[in-house]
N, C-alpha and C positions, 0 to 999 in steps of 0.2 A: 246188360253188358256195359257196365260203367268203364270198362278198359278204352270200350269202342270208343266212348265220348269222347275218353281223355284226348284218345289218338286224333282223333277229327277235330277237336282244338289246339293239339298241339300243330296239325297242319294246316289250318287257320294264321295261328300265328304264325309260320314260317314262310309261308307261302304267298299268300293274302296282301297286295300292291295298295296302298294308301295311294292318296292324292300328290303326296309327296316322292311318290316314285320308291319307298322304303315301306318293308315287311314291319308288322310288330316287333319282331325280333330283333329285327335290325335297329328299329330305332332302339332299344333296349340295351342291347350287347354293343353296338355300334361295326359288327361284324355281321354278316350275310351267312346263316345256315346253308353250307354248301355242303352237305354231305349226303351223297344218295341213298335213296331208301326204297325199298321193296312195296309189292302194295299188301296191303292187310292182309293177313289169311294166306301167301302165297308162301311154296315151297321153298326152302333156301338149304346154301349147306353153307352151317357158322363154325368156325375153327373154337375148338374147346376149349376154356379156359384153364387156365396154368397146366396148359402141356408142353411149353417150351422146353426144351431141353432135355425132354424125358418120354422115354419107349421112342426112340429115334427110326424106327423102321414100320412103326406105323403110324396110320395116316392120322393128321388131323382135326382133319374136317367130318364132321358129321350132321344129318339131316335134319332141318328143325320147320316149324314151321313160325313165320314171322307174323308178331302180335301188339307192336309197337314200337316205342320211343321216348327214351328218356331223357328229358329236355334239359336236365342239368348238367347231365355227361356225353351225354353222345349215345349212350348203351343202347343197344336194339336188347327188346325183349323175346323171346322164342321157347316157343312151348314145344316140348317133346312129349313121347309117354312116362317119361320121370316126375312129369314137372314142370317150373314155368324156369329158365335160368335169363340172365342176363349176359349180353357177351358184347366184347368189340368190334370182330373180326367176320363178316360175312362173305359171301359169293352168291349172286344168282346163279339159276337151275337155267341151261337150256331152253328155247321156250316149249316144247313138248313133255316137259319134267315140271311147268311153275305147279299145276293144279291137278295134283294127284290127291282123288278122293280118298281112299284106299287109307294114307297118309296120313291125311287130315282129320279121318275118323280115329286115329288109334289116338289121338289128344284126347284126354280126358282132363284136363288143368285150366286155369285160366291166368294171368298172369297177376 
């Protein structure tokens, strides 16, 4: 699972308090990674990408499950049964809805 790694060093980097009171990142970007993020593996619903504007009566959010982070843009990665897609826009589940086995099994991708 090289995905796993990436994601456990990117949160490393983001996370991770030097002596100097600043994340790698930070000292790097000279900005503070504030964006929140889901934990591995857990259920989420991510708004689909380039639906703006179009089929205006239904919904946009759909079920994914969350499988990282992409350190250059911000993008959360999330694996469906199509596939692995990239997107910007998430929601957490409920907490009775994160860890639906059921769910998690129909992923067949990796990202």
């Amino acid at each position: 699972m090289p995905w796993l790694v990436h994601h456990s060093a990117f949160l490393i980097d983001a996370c991770r308090v030097g002596e100097d009171g600043r994340t790698p990142y930070e000292r790097r970007k000279g900005k503070r990674f504030i964006r929140p993020l889901p934990e591995i593996g857990e259920c989420i619903w991510y708004m689909r990408p380039q639906s703006v504007g179009k089929d205006k009566l239904d919904t946009r959010w759909e079920n994914g499950v969350f499988a990282g982070v992409r350190e250059e843009s911000g993008e959360l990665h999330v694996l469906i049964e199509k596939g692995a897609i990239k997107v910007r826009s998430f929601s957490r589940r409920p907490e009775e809805e994160r860890w639906i086995q059921e769910e998690f099994a129909t992923i067949q991708w990796l990202p």
